[in-house]
C-alpha positions as a printed Julia matrix, in Angstrom:
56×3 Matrix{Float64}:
   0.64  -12.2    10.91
   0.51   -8.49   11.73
   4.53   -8.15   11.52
   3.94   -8.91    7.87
   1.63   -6.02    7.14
   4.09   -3.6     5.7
   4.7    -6.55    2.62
   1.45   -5.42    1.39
   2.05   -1.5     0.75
   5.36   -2.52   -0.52
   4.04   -5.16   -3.15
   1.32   -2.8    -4.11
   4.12    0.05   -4.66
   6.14   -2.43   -6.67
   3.49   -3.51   -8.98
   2.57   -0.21   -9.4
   6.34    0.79   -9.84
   6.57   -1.77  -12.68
   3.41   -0.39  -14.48
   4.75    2.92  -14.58
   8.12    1.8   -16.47
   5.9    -0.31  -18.68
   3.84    2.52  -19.59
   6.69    5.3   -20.0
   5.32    7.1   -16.94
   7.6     9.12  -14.94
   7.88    8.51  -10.86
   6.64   11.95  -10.26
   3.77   11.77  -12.15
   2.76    8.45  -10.36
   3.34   10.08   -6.89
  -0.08   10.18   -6.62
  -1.21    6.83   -7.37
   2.13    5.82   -4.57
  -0.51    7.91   -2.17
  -3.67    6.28   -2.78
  -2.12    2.74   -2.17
  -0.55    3.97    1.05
  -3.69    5.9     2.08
  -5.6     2.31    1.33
  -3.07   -0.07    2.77
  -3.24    2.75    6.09
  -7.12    2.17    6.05
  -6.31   -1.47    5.92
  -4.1    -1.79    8.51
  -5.57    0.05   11.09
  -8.8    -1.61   10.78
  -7.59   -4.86   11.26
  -5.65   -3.64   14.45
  -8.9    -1.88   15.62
 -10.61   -5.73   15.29
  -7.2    -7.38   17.3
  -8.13   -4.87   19.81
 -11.62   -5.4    20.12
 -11.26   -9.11   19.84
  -9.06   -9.52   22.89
């Protein structure tokens, strides 16, 4: 399960690379929306390894 963690950022950044093209938006002005879903798939990610760890 946790070897398939880094599908979530990169859906997230795909979805959110398709809304930008939709919407006429340039990359750079949706590099910070790209940070926000890394910064939230990072908070993610480390709390569920912080439960693995306390769970074992």
């Amino acid at each position: 399960m946790i070897r398939l963690f880094f599908l979530i950022p990169l859906l997230m950044c795909a979805i959110w690379f398709w809304y930008l093209q939709k919407n006429n938006y340039t990359i750079k002005e949706g590099l910070k929306g790209f940070g926000y879903i890394f910064a939230f798939n990072g908070i993610i990610i480390a709390f569920f390894v912080l439960m693995l760890f306390m769970t074992n």
